[in-house]
C-alpha positions in Angstrom: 82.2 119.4 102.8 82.5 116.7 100.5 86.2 116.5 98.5 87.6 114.6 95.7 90.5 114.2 93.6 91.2 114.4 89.9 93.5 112.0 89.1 95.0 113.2 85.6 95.9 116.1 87.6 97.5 114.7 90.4 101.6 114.4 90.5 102.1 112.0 93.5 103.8 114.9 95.8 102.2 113.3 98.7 101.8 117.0 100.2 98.2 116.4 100.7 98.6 113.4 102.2 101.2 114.5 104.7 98.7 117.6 105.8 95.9 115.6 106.3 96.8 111.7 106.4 93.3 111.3 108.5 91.5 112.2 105.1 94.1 111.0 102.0 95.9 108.0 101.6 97.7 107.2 97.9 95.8 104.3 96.0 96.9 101.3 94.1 98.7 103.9 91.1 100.6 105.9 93.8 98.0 108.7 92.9 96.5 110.5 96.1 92.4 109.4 96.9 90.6 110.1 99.2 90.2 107.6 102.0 87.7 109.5 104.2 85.3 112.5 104.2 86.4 115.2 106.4 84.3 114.6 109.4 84.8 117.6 111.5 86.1 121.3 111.5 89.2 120.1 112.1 89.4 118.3 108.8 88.0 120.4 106.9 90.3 123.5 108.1 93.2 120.6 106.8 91.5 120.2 103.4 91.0 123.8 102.8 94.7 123.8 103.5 95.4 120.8 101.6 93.6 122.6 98.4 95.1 125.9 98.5 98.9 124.0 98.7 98.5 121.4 96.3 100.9 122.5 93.4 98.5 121.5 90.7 95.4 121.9 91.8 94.4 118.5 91.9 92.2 118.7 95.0 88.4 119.5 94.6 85.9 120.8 97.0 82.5 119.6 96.1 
């Protein structure tokens, strides 16, 4: 799984990054990035989760 996120969508909630803090991190404009891959099940059960809370959509499963 390889994820990304869409910045113009993104509003900062930091939900994302609270779920899965091993895979986002917030960048230099406060906007969540991603800061590593999801390397395992594990991670990628949390970014499946990640997507399906994030309250605008603003997290992309390539």
């Amino acid at each position: 799984m390889k994820v990304k996120v869409d910045k113009d969508k993104c509003i900062s909630c930091g939900l994302c990054i609270n779920m899965c803090p091993e895979v986002f991190e917030f960048d230099e404009n406060s906007k969540s990035s991603v800061k590593n891959q999801p390397k395992n099940k594990e991670q990628e059960d949390c970014v499946q989760n990640s997507i399906s809370s994030c309250p605008v959509e603003a997290i992309i499963k390539d």
